[in-house]
Structures are given as C-alpha cells and as structure tokens.
C-alpha positions as CSV (number, residue, x, y, z in Angstrom):
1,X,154.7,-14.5,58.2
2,X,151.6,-16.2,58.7
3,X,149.7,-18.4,55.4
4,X,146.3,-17.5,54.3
5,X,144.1,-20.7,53.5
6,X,141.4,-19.7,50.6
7,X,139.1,-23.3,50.9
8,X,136.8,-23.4,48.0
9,X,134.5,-25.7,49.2
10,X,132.4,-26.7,45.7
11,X,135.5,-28.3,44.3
12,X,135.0,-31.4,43.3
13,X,131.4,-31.0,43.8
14,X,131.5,-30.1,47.2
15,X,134.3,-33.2,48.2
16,X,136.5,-30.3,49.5
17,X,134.2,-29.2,52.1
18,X,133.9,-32.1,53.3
19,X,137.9,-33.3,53.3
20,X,138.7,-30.0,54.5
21,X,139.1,-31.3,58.0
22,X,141.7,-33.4,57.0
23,X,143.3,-31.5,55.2
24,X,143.3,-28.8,58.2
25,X,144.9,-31.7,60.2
26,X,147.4,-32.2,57.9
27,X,148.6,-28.2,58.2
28,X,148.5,-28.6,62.0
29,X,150.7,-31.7,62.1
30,X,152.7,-30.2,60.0
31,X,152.8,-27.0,61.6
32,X,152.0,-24.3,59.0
33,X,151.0,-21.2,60.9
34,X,147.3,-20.1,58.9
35,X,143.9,-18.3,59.5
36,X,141.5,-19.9,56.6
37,X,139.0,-17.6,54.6
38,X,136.1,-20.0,52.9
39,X,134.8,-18.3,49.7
40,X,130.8,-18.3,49.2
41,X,130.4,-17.6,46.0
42,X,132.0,-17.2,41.7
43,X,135.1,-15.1,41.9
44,X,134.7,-14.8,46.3
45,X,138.4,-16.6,46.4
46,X,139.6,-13.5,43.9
47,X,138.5,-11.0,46.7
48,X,139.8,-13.0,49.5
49,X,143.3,-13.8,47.8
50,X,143.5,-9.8,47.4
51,X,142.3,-9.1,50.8
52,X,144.9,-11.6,52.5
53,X,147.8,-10.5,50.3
54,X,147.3,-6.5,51.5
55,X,147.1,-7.8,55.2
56,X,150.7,-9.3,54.3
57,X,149.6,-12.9,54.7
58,X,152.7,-15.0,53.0
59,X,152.2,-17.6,51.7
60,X,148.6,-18.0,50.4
61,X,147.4,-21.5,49.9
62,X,144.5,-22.4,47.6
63,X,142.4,-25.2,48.9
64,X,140.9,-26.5,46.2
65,X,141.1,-27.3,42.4
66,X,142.3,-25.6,39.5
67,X,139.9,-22.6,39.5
68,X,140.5,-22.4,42.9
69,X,144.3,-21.7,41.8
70,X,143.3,-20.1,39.2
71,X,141.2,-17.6,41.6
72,X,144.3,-17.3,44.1
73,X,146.8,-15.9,40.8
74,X,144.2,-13.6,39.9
75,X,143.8,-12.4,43.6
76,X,147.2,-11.9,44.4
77,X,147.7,-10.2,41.0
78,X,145.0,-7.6,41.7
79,X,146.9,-6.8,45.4
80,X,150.2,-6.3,43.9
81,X,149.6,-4.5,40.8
82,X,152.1,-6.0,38.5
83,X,154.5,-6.7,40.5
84,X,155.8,-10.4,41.3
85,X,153.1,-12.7,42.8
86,X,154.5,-14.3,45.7
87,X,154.9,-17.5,47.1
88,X,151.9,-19.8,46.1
89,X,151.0,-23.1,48.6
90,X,148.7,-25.7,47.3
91,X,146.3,-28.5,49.1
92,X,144.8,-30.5,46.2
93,X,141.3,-30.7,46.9
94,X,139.5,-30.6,43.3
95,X,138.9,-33.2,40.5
96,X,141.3,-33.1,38.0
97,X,144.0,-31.5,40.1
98,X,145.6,-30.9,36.7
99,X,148.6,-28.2,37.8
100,X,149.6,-30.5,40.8
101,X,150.1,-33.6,38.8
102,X,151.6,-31.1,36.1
103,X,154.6,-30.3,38.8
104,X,154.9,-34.1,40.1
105,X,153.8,-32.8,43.4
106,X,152.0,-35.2,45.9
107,X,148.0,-35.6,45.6
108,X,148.2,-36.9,49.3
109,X,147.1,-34.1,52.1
110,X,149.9,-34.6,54.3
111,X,152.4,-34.8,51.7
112,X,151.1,-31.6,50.3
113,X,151.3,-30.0,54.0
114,X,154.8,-30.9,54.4
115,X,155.5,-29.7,51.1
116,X,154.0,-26.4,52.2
117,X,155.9,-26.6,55.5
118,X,159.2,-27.2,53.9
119,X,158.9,-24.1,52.1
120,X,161.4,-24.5,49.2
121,X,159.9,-22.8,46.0
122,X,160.0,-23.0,41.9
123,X,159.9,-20.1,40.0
124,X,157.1,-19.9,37.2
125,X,155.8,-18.7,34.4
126,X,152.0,-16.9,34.9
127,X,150.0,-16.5,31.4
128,X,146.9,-13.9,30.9
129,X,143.9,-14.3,28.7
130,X,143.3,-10.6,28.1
131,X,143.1,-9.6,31.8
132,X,142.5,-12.8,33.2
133,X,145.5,-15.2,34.6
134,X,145.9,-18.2,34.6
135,X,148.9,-20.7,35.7
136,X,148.3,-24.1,33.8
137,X,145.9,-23.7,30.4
138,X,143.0,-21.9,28.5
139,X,141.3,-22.8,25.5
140,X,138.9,-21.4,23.4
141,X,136.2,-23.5,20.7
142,X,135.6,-27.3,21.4
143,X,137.3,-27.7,24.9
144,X,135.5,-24.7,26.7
145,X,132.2,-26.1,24.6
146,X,132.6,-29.8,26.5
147,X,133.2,-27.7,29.7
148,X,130.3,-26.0,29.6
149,X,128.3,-29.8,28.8
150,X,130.3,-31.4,31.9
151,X,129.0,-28.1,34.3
152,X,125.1,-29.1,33.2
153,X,126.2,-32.6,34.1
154,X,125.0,-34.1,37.2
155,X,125.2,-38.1,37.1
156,X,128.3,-38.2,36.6
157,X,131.4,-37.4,39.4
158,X,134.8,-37.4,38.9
159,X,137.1,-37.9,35.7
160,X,134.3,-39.8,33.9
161,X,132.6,-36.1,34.0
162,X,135.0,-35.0,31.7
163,X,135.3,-37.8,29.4
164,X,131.5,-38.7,28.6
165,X,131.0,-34.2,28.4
166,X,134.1,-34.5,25.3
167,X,132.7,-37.2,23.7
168,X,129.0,-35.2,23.9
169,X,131.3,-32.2,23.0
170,X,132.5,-33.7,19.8
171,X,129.2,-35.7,18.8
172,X,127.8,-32.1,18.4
173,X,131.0,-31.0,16.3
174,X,130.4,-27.4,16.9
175,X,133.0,-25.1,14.2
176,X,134.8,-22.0,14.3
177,X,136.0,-19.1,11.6
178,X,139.4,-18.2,13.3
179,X,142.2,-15.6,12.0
180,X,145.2,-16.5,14.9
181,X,148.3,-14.5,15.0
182,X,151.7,-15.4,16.7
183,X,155.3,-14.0,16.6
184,X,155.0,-13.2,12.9
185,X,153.1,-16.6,12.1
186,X,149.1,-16.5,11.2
187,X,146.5,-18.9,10.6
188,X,142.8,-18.1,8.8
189,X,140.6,-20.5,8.6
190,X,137.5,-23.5,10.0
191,X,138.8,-24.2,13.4
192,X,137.6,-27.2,16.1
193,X,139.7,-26.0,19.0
194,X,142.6,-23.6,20.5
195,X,143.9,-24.9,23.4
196,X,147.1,-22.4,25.1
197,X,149.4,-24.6,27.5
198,X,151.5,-23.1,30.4
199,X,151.8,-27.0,31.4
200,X,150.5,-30.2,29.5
201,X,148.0,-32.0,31.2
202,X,144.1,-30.3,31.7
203,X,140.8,-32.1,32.4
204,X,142.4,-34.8,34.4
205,X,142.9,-36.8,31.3
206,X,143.8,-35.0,28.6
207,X,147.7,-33.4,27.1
208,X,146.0,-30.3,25.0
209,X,149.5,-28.8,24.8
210,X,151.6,-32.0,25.0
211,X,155.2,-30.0,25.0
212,X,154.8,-27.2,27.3
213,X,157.3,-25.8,29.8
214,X,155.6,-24.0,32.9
215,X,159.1,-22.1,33.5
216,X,160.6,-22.0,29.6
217,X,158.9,-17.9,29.2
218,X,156.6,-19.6,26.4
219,X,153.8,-20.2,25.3
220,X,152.6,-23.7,24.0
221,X,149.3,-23.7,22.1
222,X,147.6,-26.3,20.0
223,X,144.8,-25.8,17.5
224,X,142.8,-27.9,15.0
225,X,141.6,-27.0,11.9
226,X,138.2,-28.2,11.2
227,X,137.4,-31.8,11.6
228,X,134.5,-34.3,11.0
229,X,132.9,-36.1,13.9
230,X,134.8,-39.2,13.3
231,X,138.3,-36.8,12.6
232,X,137.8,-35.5,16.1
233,X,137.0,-38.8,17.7
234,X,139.9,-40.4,16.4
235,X,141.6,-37.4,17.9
236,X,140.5,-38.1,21.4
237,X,142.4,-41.3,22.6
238,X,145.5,-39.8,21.5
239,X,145.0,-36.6,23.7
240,X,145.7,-38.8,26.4
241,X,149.1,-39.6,26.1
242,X,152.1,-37.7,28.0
243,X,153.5,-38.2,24.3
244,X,151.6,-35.6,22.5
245,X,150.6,-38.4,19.5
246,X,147.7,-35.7,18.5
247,X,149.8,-33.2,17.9
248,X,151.3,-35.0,14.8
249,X,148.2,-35.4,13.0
250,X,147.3,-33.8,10.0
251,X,145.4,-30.5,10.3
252,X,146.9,-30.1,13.9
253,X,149.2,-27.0,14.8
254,X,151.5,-27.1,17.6
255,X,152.5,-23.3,18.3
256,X,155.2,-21.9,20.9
257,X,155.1,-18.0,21.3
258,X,155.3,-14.9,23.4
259,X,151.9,-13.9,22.4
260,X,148.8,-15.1,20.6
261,X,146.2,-13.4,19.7
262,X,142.6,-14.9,18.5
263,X,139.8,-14.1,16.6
264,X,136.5,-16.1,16.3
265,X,133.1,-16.3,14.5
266,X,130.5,-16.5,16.2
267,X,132.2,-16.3,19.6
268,X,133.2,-19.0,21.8
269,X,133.1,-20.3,25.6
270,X,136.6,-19.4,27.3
271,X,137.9,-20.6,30.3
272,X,141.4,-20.2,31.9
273,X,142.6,-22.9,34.2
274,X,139.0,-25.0,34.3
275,X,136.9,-22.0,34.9
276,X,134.5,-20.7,32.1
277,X,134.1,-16.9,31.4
278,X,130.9,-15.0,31.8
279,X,130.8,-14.5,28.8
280,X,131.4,-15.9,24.8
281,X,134.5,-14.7,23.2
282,X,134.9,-13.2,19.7
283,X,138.9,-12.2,20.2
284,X,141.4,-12.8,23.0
285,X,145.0,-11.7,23.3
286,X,147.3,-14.4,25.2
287,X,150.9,-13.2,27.0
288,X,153.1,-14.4,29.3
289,X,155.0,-13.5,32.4
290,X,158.3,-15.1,33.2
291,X,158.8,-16.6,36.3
292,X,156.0,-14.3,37.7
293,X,155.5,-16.8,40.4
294,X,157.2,-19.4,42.9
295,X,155.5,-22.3,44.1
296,X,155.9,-24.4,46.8
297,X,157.5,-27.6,45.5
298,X,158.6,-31.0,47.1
C-alpha cells in the first residue's frame, strides 16, 4: 500500500516547512512509496489523517511534532471507528519531539526514513482524554497553564520556550480544588498539577510521569497537591531527570490506573500530547487502549 505524509508545517514555529525538503529526500532515498497532504489550519491534520485512512493509505506518517501525532491518532481513530489504528510512521520535525525520544528512535531524517522503510512495528498503548487521544501525555492545572504562557511567547525558540514559560508558570502559582478518582483510590483536595503519562518524557525537558510504560495497558499519572512558589520551584530541576526524583517528594502522588477521572474548580487549560483544548476543563475522564496501535520502530 502506499503511505500518506500529513506535514504540519508550523511545527517548531514553522522549522518544518522549511526542513520538509529534506526530509522529503530522505523518503525518496529511502524509497517509501507517499503522496503528502500539508494541513492549513488547527485540527486540518485530523481531517486529512481520516481522509487518507478511508482512501486505504497504509501507513500514515505524521510530519511534524507531537500535536502533529497527536492530530494523526485522532484522525485515524475517527476513520476506523474503534477499531485498531493501524500502522503509524513518524518524521520528527517539531520541538520537543517528546514521543520520538520517548521510543529511542532516531531524531535524524534519514534515520527516521529508513526506520519507516524497514517497516518492523511495536504495538502500543493509545490513551483518551474524554474523546480526545492521545499517544504520549495530557495534563491538566499548572502544565497546560505554562503551555498556554509559552504559545503567547515569541522571543524565545526552541527548548528554552518551555523552560523560561514553567518558570513564568509557577511564579504566578495558579491553584486548583480537585476531587480525582482511580481504580477504587480518591483524592480531594488544593491541587498545582495532574499530569497523565502514556510515556515519561513531555516538553522536551521534563519526566511528568517518570515510570510510565507506553505498552504496560496503564496509566501513569502524577499530581501535586498544593505548593508554595518556592515548593514548586524546588520541584522543577528534579522534573528533569529520567529518575523520577519529584515523584518522591512530599505532597506528590504517583498513580498507575485503568482510568482516572478529574474534577476541577474553576476549570483548567487541557492539552493532550502538546496541544491545548479549546476550551477550560472543569472534569475529564482518562482511559486507555491496549496495544491500540503499532509504530514503526528501528
């Protein structure tokens, strides 16, 4: 069958548009047979990924970052209706890049295309925030809050973007009343952040849910209870270890579920896999899919 390239051309601030080129060299040379669709506008790659999945075009390969992933689950989910997704290519053209580095597979274009060309796949797990999927996290509270700051930013490119927006994040110290429910466990109470894992790594720099298993049928979430300024900040640095050193800290919960399900007050920016709702979010209901999806893996 023949692949489906869905180019996103904003990631990275437009740096995908302009690598796409190479990145179409790369496929060539590696001899991937594709027709590319380039999305124009928020949620485009959705409609594209469900227009190329009904033609039968196998695999589909997101060119892009996260949400551009993110877009190409959602897409293919619409097309086949709850059945299993497919096979799923990937040419890393965002920022953060956060799934790809998540699987150990290569940030390099032609590495990527022969990874795509090889076609040997991994089975994983695909999670939903009430109807929306997503493949590597979502958070509600604080981390959605510093992506909405880094979106408004416009000095800034790059992984710097996203540390300098959580450290304005967390300055501000915004606070939640949360009731949170898992698998016969609850929580009530102030609450900084919910973060829901599928993998560890999000925002290029940061292990929000340090211990999760993309292919375990789990869930891995991590929430604070309410912090100080200086609580949170001391937080931060240890976010950034593979290790998962944050999670140990008082006031932190380390969760692993089937399903979650949130409340909030007042509601809260959401995202799934980078890319913010439309909306604020007073309650969301996360599940899981085993092995909904396979991936094309070195």
């Amino acid at each position: 069958m023949r692949a489906k390239v869905i180019l996103n051309p904003y990631s990275n601030r437009w740096r995908a548009e302009k690598r796409w080129p190479e990145a179409e060299g790369a496929l060539i040379e590696a001899g991937v047979d594709f027709s590319l669709a380039v999305s124009e506008y928020r949620c485009h790659g959705v409609e594209l990924v469900e227009e190329a999945v009904r033609d039968g075009f196998s695999p589909i390969i997101a060119a892009g970052g996260d949400g551009t992933i993110g877009d190409a689950i959602n897409g293919i989910a619409r097309a086949t209706q709850g059945g299993h997704l497919g096979v799923l290519g990937i040419m890393p053209l965002g920022t953060a890049n956060d799934l790809v580095c998540n699987l150990n597979m290569p940030l390099d274009l032609m590495e990527a295309a022969l990874v795509i060309a090889g076609g040997k796949t991994r089975a994983l797990d695909v999670c939903k925030a009430g109807e929306q999927y997503f493949i590597n996290n979502s958070a509600l509270g604080l981390e959605p809050y510093i992506s909405v700051i880094q979106h408004k930013m416009l000095f800034l490119k790059g992984i710097p973007r996203y540390l300098v927006a959580a450290i304005k994040g967390i300055v501000q110290n915004p606070s939640w009343q949360a009731r949170i429910k898992w698998d016969g466990n609850s929580y009530e109470g102030p609450l900084s952040l919910i973060s829901v894992g599928n993998a560890p790594r999000t925002g290029g720099l940061f292990y929000m849910a340090p211990h999760a298993d993309p292919a375990d049928g789990r869930l891995t979430a991590v929430f604070v209870e309410k912090k100080s300024t200086l609580g949170l900040l001391g937080l931060l640095p240890k976010t950034m270890t593979p290790e998962g050193k944050f999670v140990k800290a008082r006031g932190v919960w380390e969760i692993d579920a089937t399903r979650i399900s949130v409340r909030l007050q007042p509601p809260s920016p959401a995202h799934s896999d980078g890319d913010l709702f439309p909306f604020e979010v007073e309650s969301l209901e996360y599940t899981i899919l085993p092995g909904m999806i396979d991936i094309l893996v070195p």
